[in-house]
C-alpha positions as CSV (number, residue, x, y, z in Angstrom):
1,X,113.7,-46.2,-7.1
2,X,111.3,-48.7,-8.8
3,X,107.8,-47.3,-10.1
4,X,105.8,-48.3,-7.3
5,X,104.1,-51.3,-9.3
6,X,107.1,-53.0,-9.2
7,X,107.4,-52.2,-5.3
8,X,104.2,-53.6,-4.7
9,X,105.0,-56.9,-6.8
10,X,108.3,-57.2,-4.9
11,X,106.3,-57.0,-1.6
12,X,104.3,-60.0,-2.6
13,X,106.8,-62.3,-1.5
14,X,106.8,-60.6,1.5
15,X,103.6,-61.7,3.2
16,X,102.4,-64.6,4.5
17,X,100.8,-67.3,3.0
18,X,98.1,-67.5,5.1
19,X,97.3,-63.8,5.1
20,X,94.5,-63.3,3.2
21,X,93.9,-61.0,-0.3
22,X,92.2,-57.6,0.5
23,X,88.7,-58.9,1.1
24,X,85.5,-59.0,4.2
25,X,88.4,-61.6,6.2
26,X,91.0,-59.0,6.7
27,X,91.9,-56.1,8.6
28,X,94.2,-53.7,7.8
29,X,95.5,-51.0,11.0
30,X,97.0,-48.3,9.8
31,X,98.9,-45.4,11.9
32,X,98.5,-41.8,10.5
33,X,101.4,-38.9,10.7
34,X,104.6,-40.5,9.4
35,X,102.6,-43.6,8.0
36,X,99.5,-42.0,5.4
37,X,100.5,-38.5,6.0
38,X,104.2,-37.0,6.4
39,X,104.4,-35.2,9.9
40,X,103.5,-31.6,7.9
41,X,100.0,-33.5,6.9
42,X,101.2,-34.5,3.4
43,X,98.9,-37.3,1.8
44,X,100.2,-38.0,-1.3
45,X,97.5,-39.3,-4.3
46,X,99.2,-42.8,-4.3
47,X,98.7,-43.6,-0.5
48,X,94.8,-42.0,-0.9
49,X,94.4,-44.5,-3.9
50,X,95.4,-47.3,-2.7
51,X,93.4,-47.0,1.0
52,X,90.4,-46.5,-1.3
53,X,91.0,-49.9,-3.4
54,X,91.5,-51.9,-0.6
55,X,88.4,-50.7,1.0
56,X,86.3,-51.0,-1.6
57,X,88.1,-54.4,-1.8
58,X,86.3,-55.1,1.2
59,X,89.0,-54.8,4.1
60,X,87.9,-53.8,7.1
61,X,90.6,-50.3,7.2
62,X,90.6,-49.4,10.4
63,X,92.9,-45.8,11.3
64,X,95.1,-46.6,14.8
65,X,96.9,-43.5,16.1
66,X,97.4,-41.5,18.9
67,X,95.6,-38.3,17.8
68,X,92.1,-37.3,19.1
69,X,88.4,-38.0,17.9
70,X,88.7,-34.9,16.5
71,X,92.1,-35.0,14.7
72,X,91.2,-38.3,13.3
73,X,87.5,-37.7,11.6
74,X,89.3,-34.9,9.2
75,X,91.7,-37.8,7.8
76,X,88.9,-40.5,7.4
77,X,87.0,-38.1,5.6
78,X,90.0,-37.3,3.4
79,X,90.3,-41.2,3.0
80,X,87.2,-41.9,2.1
81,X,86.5,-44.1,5.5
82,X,82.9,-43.7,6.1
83,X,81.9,-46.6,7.6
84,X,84.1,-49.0,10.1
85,X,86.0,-48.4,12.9
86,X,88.8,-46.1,14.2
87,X,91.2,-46.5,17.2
88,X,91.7,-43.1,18.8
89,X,93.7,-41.7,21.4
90,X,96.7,-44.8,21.6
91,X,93.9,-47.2,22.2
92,X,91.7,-45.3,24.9
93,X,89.4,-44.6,22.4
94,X,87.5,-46.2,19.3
95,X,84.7,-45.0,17.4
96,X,82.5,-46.2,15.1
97,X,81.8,-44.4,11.6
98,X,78.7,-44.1,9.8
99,X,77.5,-41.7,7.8
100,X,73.7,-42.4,9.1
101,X,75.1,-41.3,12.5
102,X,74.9,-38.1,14.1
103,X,77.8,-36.0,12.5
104,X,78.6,-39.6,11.3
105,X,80.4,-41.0,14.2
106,X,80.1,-42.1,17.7
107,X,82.1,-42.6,20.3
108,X,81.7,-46.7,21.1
109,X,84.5,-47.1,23.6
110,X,86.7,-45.0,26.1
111,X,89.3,-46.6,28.7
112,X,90.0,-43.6,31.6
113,X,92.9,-43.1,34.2
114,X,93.6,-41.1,37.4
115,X,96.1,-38.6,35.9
116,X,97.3,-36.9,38.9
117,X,99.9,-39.2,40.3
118,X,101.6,-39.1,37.1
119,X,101.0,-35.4,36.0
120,X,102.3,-34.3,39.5
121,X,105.5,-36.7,39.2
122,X,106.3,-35.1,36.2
123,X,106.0,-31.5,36.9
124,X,108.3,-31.9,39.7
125,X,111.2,-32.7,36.9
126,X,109.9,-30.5,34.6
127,X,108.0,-27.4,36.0
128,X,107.9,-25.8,32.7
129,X,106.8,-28.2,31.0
130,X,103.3,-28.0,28.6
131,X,101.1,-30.2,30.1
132,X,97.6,-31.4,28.3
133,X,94.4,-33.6,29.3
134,X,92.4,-34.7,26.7
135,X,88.4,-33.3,27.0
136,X,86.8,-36.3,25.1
137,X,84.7,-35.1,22.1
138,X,86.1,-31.3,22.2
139,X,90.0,-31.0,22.5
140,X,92.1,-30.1,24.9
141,X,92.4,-28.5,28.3
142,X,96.0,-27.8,28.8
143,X,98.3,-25.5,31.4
144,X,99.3,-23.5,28.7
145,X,99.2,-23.1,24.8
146,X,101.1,-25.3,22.7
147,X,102.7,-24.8,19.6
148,X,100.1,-23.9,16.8
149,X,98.6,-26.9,15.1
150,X,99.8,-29.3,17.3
151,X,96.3,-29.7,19.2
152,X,93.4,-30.4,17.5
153,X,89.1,-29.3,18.7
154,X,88.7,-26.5,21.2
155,X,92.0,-25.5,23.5
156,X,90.9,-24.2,27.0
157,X,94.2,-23.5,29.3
158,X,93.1,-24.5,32.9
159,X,94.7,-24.3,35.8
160,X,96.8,-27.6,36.8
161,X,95.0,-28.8,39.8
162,X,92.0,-28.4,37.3
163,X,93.9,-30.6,34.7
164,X,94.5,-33.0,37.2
165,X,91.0,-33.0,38.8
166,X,88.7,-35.9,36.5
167,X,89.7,-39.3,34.9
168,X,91.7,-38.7,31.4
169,X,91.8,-40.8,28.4
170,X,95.6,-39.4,27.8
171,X,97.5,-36.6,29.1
172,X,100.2,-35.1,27.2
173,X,103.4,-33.5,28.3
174,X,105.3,-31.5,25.8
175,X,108.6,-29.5,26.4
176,X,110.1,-27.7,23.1
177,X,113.8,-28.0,24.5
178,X,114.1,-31.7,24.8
179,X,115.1,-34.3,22.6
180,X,112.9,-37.8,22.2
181,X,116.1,-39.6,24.3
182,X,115.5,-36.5,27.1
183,X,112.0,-37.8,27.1
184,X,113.1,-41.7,27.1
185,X,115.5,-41.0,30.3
186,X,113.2,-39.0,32.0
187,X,111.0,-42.2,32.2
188,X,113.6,-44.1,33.1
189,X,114.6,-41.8,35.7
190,X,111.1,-40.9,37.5
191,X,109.7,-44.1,36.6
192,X,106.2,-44.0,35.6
193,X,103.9,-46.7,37.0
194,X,100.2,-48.1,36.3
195,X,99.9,-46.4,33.1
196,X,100.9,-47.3,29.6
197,X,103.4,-44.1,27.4
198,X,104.6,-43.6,24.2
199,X,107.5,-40.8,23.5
200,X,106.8,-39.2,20.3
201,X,109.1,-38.0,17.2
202,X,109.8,-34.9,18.7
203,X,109.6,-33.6,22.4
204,X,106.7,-35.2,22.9
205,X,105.0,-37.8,25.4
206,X,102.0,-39.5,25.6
207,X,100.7,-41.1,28.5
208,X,97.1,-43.5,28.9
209,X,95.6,-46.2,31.4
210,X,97.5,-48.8,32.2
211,X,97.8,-51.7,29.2
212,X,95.9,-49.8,27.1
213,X,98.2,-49.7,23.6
214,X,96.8,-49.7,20.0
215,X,97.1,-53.4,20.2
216,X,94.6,-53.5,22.9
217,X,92.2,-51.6,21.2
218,X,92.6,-53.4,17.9
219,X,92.6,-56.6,19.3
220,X,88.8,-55.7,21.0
221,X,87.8,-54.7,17.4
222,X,89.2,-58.0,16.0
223,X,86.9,-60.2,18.2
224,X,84.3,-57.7,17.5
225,X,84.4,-58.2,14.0
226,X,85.1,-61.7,13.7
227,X,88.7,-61.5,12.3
228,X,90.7,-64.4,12.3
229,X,93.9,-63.3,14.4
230,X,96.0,-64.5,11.5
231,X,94.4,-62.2,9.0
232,X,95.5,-58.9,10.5
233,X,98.1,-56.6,8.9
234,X,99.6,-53.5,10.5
235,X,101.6,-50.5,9.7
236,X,103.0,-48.1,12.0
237,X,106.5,-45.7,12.6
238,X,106.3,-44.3,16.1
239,X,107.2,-46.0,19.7
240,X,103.8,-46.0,20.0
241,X,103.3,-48.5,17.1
242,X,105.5,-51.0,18.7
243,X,102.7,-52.8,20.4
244,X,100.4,-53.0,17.7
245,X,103.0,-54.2,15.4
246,X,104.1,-57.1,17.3
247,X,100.0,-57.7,17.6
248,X,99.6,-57.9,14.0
249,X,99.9,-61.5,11.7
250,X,102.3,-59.1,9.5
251,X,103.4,-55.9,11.4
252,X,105.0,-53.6,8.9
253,X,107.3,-50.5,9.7
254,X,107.7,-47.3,7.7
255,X,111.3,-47.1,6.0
256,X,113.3,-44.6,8.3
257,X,111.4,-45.2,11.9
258,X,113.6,-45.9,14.7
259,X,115.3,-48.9,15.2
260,X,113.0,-50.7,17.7
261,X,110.1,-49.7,15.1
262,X,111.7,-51.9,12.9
263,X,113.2,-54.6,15.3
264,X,109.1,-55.3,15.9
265,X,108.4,-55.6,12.6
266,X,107.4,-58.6,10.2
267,X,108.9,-56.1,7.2
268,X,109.9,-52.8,6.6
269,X,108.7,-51.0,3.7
270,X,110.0,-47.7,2.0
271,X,109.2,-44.1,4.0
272,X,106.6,-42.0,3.8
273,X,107.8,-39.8,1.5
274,X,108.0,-42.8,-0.8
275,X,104.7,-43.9,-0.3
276,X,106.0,-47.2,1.7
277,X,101.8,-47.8,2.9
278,X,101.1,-47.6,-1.1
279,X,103.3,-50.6,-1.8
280,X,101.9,-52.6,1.0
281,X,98.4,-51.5,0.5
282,X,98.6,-52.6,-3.3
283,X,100.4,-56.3,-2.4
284,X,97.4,-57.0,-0.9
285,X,95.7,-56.3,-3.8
286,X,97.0,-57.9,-6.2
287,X,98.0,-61.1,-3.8
């Protein structure tokens, strides 16, 4: 493979012409586990690097993924992202960083749901299943413990009708003996209605209030900041990327995501294990 120099010189031809260098005019949305960081938490000192130089380019770097307030401040410290904004939660979240805030964050936005229809349609199919609630700003209440690591912030098992009782930002329902395609058909079979979900790399899905996608969230930030809509560049792998890449002037997808991932997408870059964010990141550097 090419030194990733070359990579990122290749990519040039790539983007846009009306897209913007890395500068105060463009945003870049980034997703986190199997974008930045491989699914184990691997960031590699190429990916750090070049977040850092297009921030202090000027960018506005905003982190969109589906993990929680709390799983997402660890990685924004590890990037360097002190000030801007984050999308949390698949888009029922954002916060706002600043190291002059308390603990340097606050939560600006939240977008809730009635969880119960939905959590009691799916435990009829799957009454085994691992069900969790988001508790905004702590963790996790959840029916029982789930793997280690995979839940970040304080972990309280409840009882269900407990789970189901107050508005949610996301619920989660894991079970360790399906595939991603059981998860897929099990949607298509119950049918899941006035809610947005997202079926994750491994048995894994993630459910949040109706139209409320990464895209929705980013696109409330864009007016916010007073992006142009054409100055936007995205980078994602999961399902629950597909939104936010068709949302973005140049939606990118990681080398090896599925093939709607890439069907959405503008481009697809090398992996993550390739550093495939470095070489974007660093095209619109040196643009």
């Amino acid at each position: 493979m090419l030194p990733l120099t070359a990579r990122a010189a290749r990519w040039r031809d790539l983007l846009p012409a009306s897209l913007p260098p890395a500068g105060a005019e463009l945003l870049v949305a980034l997703d986190i586990d199997g974008t930045l960081l491989t699914h184990d938490g691997g960031l590699s000192p190429a990916v750090r690097e070049a977040v850092a130089e297009v921030r202090d380019a000027g960018a506005h770097v905003v982190l969109s993924t589906g993990r929680s307030v709390q799983g997402v401040l660890p990685v924004a410290a590890e990037l360097g992202l002190e000030r801007g904004w984050a999308v949390c939660s698949n888009g029922a979240v954002c916060i706002r960083l600043d190291p002059e805030l308390d603990d340097g964050h606050e939560i600006a936005d939240v977008v809730t749901f009635d969880p119960a229809p939905t959590l009691r349609l799916l435990r009829e199919e799957l009454p085994d299943g691992l069900f969790a609630v988001e508790d905004l700003g702590r963790g996790f209440k959840v029916t029982a413990p789930f793997p280690m690591g995979e839940l970040t912030g304080q972990v309280e098992v409840v009882d269900f009708e407990e789970l189901v009782a107050a508005p949610a930002t996301r619920v989660t329902l894991r079970a360790p003996e399906l595939s991603s395609q059981d998860f897929h058909d099990l949607v298509q079979r119950v049918g899941l209605h006035g809610v947005s979900y997202a079926v994750g790399w491994t048995a894994w899905l993630d459910i949040s209030p109706d139209g409320v996608t990464k895209a929705s969230a980013l696109e409330m930030l864009r007016g916010r900041m007073e992006i142009d809509p054409g100055s936007t560049v995205a980078m994602g792998d999961g399902s629950n990327d597909l939104e936010m890449l068709g949302w973005a002037a140049h939606g990118v997808a990681m080398g090896g995501s599925a093939d709607p991932v890439q069907a959405a997408a503008d481009a697809v870059t090398d992996d993550v294990f390739h550093d495939g964010a470095a070489v974007v990141l660093r095209a619109l550097l040196t643009r």
